[in-house]
PASEBA-1860 file (N, C-alpha, C; in nm, 3 decimals):
! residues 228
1> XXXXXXXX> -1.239/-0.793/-0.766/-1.163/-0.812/-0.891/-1.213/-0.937/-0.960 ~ -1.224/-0.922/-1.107/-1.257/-1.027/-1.167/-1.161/-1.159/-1.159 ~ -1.228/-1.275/-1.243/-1.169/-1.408/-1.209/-1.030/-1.375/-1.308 ~ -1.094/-1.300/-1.411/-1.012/-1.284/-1.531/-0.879/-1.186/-1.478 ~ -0.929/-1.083/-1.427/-0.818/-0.972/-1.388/-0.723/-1.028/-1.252 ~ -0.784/-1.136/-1.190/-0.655/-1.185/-1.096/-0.578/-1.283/-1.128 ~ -0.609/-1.323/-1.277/-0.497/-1.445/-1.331/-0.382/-1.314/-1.408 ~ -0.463/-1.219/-1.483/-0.393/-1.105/-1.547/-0.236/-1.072/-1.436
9> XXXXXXXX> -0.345/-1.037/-1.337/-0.267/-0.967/-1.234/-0.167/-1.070/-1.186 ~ -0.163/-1.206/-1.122/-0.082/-1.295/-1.149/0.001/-1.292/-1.192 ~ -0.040/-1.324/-1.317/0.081/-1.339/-1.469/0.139/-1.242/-1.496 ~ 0.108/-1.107/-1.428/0.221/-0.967/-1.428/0.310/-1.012/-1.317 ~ 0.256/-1.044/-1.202/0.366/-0.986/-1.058/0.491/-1.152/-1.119 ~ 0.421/-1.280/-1.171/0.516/-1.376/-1.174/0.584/-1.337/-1.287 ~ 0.579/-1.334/-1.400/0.677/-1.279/-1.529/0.736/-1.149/-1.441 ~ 0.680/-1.040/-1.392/0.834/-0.946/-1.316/0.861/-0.976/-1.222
17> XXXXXXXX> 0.863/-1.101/-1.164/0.942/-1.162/-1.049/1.013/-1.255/-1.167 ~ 1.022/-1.302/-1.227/1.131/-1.404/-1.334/1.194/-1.337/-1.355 ~ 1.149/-1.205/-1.451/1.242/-1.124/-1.501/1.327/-1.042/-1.455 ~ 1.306/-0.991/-1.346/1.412/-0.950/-1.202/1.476/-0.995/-1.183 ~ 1.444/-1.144/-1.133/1.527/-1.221/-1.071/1.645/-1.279/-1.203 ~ 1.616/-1.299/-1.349/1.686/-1.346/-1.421/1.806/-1.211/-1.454 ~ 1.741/-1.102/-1.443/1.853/-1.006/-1.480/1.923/-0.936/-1.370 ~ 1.888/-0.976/-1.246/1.968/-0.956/-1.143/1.942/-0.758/-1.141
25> XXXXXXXX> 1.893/-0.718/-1.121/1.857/-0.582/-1.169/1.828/-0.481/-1.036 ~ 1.830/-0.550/-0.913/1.790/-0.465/-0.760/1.867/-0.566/-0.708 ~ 1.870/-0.483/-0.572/1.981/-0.524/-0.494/1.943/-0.439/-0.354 ~ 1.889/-0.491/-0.260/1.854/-0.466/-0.135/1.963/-0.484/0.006 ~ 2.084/-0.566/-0.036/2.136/-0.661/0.057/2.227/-0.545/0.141 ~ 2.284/-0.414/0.136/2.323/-0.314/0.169/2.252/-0.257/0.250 ~ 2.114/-0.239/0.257/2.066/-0.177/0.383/1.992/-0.288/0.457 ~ 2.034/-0.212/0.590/1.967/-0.297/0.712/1.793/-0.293/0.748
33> XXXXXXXX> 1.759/-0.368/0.806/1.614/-0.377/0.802/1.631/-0.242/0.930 ~ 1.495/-0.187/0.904/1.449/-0.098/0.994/1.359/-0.147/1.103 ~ 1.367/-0.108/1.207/1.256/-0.187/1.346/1.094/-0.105/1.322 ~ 1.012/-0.155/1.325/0.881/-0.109/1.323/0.821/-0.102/1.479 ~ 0.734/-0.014/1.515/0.667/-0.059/1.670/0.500/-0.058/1.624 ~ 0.517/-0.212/1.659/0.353/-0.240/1.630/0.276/-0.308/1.746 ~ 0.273/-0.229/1.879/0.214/-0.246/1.960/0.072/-0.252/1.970 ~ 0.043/-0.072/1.911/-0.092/-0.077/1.858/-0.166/-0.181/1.749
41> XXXXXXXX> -0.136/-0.267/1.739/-0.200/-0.377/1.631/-0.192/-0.488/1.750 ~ -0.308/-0.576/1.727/-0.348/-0.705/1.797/-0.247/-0.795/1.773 ~ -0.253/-0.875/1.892/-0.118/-1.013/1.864/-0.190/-1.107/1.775 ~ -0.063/-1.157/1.721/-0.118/-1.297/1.643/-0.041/-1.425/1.630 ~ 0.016/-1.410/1.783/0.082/-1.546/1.849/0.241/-1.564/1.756 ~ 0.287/-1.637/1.797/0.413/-1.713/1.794/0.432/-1.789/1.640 ~ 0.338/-1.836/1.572/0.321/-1.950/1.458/0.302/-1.831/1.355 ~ 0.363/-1.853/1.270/0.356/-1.763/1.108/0.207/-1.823/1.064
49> XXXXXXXX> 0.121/-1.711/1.032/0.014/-1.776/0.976/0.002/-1.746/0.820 ~ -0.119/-1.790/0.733/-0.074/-1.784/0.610/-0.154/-1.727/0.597 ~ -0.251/-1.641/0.626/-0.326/-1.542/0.578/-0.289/-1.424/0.670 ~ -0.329/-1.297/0.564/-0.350/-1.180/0.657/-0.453/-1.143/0.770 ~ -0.405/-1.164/0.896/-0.497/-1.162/0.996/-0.576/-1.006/1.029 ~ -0.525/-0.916/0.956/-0.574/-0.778/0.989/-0.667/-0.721/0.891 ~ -0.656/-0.778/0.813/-0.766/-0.772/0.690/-0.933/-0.796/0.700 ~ -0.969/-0.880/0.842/-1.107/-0.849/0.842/-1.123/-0.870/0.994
57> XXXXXXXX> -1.037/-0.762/1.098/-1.073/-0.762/1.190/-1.132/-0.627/1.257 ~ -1.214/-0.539/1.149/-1.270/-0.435/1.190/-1.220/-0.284/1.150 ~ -1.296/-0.220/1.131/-1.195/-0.094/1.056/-1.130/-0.006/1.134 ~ -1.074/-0.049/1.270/-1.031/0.038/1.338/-0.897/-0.032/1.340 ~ -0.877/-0.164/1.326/-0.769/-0.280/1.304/-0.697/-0.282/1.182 ~ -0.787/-0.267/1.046/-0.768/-0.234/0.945/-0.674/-0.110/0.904 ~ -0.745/0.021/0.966/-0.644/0.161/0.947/-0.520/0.173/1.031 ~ -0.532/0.082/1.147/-0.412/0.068/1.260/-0.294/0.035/1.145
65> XXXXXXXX> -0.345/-0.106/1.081/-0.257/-0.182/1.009/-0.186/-0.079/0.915 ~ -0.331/-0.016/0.828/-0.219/0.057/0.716/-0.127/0.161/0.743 ~ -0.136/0.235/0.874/-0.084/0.327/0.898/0.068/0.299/0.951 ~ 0.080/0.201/1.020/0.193/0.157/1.060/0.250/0.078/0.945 ~ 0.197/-0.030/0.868/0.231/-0.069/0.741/0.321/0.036/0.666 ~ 0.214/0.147/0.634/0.326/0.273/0.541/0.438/0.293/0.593 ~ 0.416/0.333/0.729/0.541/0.335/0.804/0.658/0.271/0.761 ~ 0.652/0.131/0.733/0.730/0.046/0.747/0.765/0.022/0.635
73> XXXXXXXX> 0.686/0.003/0.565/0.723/0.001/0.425/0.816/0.058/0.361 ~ 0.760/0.223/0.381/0.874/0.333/0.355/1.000/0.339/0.397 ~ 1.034/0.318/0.526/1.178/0.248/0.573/1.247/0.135/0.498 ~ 1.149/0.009/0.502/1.205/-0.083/0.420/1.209/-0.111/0.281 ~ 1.091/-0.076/0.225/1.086/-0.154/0.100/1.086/-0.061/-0.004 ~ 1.027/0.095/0.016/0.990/0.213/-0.108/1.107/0.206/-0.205 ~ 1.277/0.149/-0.128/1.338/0.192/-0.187/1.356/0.119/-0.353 ~ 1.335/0.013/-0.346/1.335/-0.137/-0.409/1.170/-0.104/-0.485
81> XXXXXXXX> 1.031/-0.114/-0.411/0.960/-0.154/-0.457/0.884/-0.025/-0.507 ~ 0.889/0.150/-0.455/0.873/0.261/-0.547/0.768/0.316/-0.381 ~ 0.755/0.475/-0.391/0.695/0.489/-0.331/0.536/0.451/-0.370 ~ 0.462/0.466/-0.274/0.314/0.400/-0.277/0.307/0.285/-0.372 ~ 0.411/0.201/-0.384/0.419/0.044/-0.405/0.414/0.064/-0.535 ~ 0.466/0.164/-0.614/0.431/0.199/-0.770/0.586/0.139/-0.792 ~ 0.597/0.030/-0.869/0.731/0.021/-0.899/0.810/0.125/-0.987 ~ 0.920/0.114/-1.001/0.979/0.199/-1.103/1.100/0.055/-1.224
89> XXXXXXXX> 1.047/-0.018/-1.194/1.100/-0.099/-1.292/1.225/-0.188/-1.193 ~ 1.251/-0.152/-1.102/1.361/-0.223/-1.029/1.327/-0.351/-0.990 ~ 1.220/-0.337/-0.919/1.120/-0.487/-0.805/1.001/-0.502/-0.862 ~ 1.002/-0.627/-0.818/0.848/-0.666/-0.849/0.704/-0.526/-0.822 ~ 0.621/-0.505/-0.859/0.552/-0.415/-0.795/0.416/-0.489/-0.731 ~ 0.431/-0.496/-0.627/0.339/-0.590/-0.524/0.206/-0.538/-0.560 ~ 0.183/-0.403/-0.596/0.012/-0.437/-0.588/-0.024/-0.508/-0.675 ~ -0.001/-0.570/-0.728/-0.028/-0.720/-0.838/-0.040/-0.809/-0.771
97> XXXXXXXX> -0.017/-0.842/-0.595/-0.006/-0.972/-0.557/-0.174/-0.943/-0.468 ~ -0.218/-1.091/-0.502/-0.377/-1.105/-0.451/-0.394/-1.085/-0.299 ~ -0.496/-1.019/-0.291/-0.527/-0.995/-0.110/-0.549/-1.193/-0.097 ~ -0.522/-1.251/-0.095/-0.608/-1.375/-0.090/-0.469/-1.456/0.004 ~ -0.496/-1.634/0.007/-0.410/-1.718/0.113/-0.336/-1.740/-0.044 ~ -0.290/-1.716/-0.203/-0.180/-1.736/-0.280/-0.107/-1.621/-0.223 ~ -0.160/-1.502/-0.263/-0.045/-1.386/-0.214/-0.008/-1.381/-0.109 ~ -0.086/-1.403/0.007/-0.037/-1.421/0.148/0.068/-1.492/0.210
105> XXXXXXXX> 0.082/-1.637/0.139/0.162/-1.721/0.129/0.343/-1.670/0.060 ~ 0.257/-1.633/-0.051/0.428/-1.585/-0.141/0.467/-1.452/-0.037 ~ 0.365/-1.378/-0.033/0.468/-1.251/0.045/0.521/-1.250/0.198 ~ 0.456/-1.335/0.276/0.520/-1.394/0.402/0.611/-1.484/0.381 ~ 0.703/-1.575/0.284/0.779/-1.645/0.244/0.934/-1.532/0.204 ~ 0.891/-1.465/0.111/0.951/-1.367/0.125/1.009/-1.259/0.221 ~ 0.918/-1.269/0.272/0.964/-1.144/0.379/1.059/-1.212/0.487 ~ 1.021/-1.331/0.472/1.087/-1.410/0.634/1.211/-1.462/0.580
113> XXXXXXXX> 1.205/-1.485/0.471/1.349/-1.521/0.433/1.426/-1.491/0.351 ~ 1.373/-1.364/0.277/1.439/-1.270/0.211/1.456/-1.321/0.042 ~ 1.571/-1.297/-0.004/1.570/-1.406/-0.133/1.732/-1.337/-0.235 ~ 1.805/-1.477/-0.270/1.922/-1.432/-0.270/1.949/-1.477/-0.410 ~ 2.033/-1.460/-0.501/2.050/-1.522/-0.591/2.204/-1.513/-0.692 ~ 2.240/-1.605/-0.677/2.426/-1.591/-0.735/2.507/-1.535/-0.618 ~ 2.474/-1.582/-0.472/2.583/-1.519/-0.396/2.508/-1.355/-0.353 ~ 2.425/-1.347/-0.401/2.383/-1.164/-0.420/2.254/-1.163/-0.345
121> XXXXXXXX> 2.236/-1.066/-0.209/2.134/-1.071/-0.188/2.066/-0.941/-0.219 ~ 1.922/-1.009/-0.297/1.888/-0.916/-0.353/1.724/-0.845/-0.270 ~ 1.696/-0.948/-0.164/1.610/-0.887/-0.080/1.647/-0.951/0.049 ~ 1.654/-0.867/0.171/1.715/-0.935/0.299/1.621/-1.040/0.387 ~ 1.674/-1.091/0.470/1.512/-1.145/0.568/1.483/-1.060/0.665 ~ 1.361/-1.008/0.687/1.292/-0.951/0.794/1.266/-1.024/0.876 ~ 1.220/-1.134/0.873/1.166/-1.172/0.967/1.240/-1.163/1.108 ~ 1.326/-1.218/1.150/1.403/-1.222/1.275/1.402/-1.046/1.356
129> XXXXXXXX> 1.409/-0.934/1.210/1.439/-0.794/1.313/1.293/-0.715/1.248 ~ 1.167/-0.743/1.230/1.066/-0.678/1.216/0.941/-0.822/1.265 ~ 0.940/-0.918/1.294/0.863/-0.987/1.321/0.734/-1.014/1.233 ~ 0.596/-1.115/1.324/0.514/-1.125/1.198/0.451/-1.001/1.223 ~ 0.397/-0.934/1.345/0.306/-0.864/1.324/0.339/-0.706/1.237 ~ 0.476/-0.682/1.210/0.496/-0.582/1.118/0.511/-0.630/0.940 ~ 0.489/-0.786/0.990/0.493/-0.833/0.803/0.344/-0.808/0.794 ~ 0.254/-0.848/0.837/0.090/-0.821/0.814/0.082/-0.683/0.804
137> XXXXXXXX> 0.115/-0.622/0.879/0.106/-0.440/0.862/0.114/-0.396/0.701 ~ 0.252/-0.436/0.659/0.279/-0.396/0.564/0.220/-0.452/0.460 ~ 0.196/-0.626/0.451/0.072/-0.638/0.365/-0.039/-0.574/0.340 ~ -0.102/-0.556/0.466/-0.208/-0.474/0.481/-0.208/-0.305/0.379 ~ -0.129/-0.279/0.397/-0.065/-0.142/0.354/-0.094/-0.162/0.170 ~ 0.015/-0.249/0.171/0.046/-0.314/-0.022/-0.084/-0.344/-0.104 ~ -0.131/-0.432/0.021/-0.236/-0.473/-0.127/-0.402/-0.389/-0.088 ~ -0.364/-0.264/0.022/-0.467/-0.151/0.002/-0.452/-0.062/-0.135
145> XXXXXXXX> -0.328/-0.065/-0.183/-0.295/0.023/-0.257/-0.383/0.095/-0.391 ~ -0.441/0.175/-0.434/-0.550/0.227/-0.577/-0.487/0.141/-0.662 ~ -0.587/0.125/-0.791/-0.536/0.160/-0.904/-0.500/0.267/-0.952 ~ -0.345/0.285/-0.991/-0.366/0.455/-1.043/-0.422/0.504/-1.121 ~ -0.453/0.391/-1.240/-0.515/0.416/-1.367/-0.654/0.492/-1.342 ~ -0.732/0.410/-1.291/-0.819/0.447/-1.204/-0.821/0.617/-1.183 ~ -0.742/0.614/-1.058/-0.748/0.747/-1.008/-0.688/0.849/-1.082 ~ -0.585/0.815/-1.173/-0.561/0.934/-1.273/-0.696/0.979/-1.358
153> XXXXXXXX> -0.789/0.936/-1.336/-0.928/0.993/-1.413/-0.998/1.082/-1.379 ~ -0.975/1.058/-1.189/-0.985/1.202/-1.083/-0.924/1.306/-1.076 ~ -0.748/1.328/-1.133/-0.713/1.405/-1.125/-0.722/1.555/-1.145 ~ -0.779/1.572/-1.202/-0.811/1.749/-1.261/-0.926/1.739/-1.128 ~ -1.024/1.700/-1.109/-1.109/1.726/-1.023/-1.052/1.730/-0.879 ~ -0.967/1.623/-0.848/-0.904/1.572/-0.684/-0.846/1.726/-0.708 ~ -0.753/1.747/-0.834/-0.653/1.910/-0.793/-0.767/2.015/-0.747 ~ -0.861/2.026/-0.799/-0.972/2.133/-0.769/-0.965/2.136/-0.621
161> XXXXXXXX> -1.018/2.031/-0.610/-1.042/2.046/-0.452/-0.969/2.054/-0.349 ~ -0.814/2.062/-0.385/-0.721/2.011/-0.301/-0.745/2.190/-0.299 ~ -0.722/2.277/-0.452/-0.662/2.413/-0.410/-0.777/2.489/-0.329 ~ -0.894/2.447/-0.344/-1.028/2.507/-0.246/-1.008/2.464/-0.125 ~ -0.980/2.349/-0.081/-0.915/2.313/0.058/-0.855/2.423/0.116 ~ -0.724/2.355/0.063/-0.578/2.473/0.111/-0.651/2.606/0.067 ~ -0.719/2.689/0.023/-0.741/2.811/0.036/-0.855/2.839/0.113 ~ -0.950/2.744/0.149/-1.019/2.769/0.254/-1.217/2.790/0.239
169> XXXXXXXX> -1.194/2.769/0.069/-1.286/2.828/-0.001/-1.375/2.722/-0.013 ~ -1.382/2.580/-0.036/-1.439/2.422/-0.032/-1.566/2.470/0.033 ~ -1.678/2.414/-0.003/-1.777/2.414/0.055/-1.789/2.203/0.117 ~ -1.728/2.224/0.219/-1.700/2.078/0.296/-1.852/1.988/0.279 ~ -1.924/2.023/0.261/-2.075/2.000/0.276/-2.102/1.899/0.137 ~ -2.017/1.959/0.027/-2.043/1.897/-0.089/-1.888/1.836/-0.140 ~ -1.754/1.858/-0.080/-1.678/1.826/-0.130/-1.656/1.654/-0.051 ~ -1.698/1.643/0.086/-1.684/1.539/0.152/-1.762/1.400/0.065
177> XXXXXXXX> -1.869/1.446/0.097/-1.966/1.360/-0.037/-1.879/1.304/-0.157 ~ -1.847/1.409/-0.255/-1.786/1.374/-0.408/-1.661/1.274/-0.361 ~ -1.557/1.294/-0.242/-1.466/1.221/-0.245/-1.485/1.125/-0.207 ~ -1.591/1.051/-0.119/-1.664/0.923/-0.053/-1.679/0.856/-0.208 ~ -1.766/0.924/-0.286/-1.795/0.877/-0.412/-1.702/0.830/-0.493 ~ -1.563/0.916/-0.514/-1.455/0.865/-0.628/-1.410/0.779/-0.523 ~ -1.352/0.794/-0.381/-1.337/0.647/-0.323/-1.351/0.504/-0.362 ~ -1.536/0.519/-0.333/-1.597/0.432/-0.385/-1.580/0.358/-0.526
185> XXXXXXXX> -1.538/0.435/-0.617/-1.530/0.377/-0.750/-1.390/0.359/-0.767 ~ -1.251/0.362/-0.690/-1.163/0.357/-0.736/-1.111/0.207/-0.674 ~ -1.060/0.071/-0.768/-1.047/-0.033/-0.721/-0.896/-0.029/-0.673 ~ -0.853/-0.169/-0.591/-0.737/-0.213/-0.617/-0.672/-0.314/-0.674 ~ -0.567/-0.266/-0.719/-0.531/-0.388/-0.826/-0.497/-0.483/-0.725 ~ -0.485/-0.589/-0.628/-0.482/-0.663/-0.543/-0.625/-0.788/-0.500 ~ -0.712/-0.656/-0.540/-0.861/-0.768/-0.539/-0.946/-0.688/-0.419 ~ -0.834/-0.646/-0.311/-0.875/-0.602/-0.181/-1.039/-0.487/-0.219
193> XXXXXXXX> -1.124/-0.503/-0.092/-1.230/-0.469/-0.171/-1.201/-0.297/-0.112 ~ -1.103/-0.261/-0.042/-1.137/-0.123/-0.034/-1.000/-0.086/-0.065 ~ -1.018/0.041/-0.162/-0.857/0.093/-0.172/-0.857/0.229/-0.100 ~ -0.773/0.192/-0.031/-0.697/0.319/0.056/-0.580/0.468/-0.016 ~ -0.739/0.519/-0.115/-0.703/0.611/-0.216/-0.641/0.734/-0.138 ~ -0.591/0.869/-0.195/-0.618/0.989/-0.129/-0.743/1.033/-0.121 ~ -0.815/0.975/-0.225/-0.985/0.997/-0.206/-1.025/1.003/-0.072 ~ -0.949/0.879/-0.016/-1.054/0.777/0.078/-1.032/0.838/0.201
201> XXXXXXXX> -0.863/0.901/0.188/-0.796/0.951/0.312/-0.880/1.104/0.298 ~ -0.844/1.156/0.200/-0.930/1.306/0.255/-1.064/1.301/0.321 ~ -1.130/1.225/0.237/-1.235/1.255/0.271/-1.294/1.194/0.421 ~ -1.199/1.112/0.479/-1.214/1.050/0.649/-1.148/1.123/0.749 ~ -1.054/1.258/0.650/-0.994/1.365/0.739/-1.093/1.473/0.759 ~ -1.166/1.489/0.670/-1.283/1.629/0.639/-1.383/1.623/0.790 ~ -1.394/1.684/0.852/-1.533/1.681/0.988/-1.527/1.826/0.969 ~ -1.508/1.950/0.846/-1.567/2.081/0.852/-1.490/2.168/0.957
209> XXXXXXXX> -1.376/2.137/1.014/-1.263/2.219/1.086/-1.169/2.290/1.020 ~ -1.139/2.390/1.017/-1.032/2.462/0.926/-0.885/2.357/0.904 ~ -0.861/2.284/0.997/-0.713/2.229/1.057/-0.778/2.087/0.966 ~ -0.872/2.027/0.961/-0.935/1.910/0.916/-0.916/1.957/0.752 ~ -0.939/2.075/0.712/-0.924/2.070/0.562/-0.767/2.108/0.481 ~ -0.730/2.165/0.642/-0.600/2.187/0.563/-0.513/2.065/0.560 ~ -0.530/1.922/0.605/-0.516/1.819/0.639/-0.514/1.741/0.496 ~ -0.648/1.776/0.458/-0.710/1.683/0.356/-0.614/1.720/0.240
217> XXXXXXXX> -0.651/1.897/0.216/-0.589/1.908/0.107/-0.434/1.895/0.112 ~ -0.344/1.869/0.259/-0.233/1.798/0.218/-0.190/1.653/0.138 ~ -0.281/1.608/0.188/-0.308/1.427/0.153/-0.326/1.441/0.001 ~ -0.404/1.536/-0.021/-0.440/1.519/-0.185/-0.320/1.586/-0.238 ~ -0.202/1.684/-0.187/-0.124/1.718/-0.231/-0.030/1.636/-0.247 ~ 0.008/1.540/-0.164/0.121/1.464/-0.113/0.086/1.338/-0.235 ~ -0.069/1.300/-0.267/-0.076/1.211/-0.349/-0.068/1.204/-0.457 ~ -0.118/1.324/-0.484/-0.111/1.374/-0.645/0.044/1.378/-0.710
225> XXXX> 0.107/1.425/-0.628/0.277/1.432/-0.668/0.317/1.339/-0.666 ~ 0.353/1.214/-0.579/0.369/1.110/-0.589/0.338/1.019/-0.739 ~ 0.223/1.052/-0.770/0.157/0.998/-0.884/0.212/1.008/-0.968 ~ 0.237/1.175/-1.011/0.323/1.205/-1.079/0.449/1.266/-1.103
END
């Protein structure tokens, strides 16, 4: 992400964190945090650290993270912050906050101690009943997130392939390829250098198995709707 597009991006997530917070407009303090099990993810000791530690420890560490991240997310936060981190005007919408040690900082601050305002809590603390290693998860998760803008440019094509999938008809040989490719070109608004598109997911589900495509073209189903 440019120098220019992460002050942009900035100056969005802080003006709709003011403006939230000034109009009192969400309200989280009613549901209880959900428990995450993040065994499968590496320890990262006792001390809150200020960067995301899962972010460049290999891509097998990396997909651990996002997968359990979604997990968790969806329990805790979709409700407040939108599914696939797309706000709907209630919460801040996090994929604006930088993969970097600023965003890392603000969203582990947050998470650990929640944030209250007039008596009203309007986001709870996790920290004490989800710990750090399910706050990194879910970072991990957030600031993987596409641009949609982006990927709404794929859409008529991603639908193609989803209905050749699910019908069985895809020639896997050439459809695996094209989705590596829109992958490739689709950023995240976060900075993070890989976005964890439906692109990215089909096409790491595809190995040319009947059960492998009917897979994919769920992912592209499940994403596409979401979207819209």
């Amino acid at each position: 992400m440019s120098s220019s597009r992460k002050l942009s991006a900035r100056a969005a997530l802080i003006a709709f964190c003011t403006l939230a917070g000034a109009g009192g407009v969400y309200a989280h303090g009613d549901v209880a945090p959900q428990p995450m099990n993040t065994d499968a993810l590496p320890d990262v000791g006792d001390e809150w650290l200020i960067e995301n530690p899962y972010r460049d420890q290999g891509e097998e560490v990396w997909t651990t993270a996002i997968e359990i991240g979604a997990s968790g997310y969806n329990q805790n936060c979709a409700r407040c912050h939108g599914l696939e981190v797309i706000s709907g005007g209630l919460a801040p919408d996090l994929r604006y906050l930088e993969a970097e040690e600023y965003g890392d900082e603000w969203f582990a601050e947050r998470f650990r101690t929640g944030y209250t305002q007039n008596g009203t809590t309007k986001m709870p603390a996790f920290e004490e009943v989800l710990g750090q290693k399910a706050s990194w998860a879910i970072r991990t998760y957030i600031e993987t997130r596409p641009d949609q803008d982006m990927l709404d440019e794929y859409a008529d094509e991603l639908h193609k392939m989803r209905d050749a999938l699910a019908d069985g008809s895809a020639d896997v040989a050439t459809v695996k390829p094209r989705l590596e490719d829109i992958a490739g070109k689709i950023e995240t608004l976060s900075g993070a250098p890989v976005a964890d598109s439906i692109a990215f997911r089909a096409a790491k589900q595809l190995d040319g198995s009947e059960d492998s495509m009917k897979q994919a073209a769920e992912t592209l189903t499940i994403g596409l709707s979401v979207a819209h």
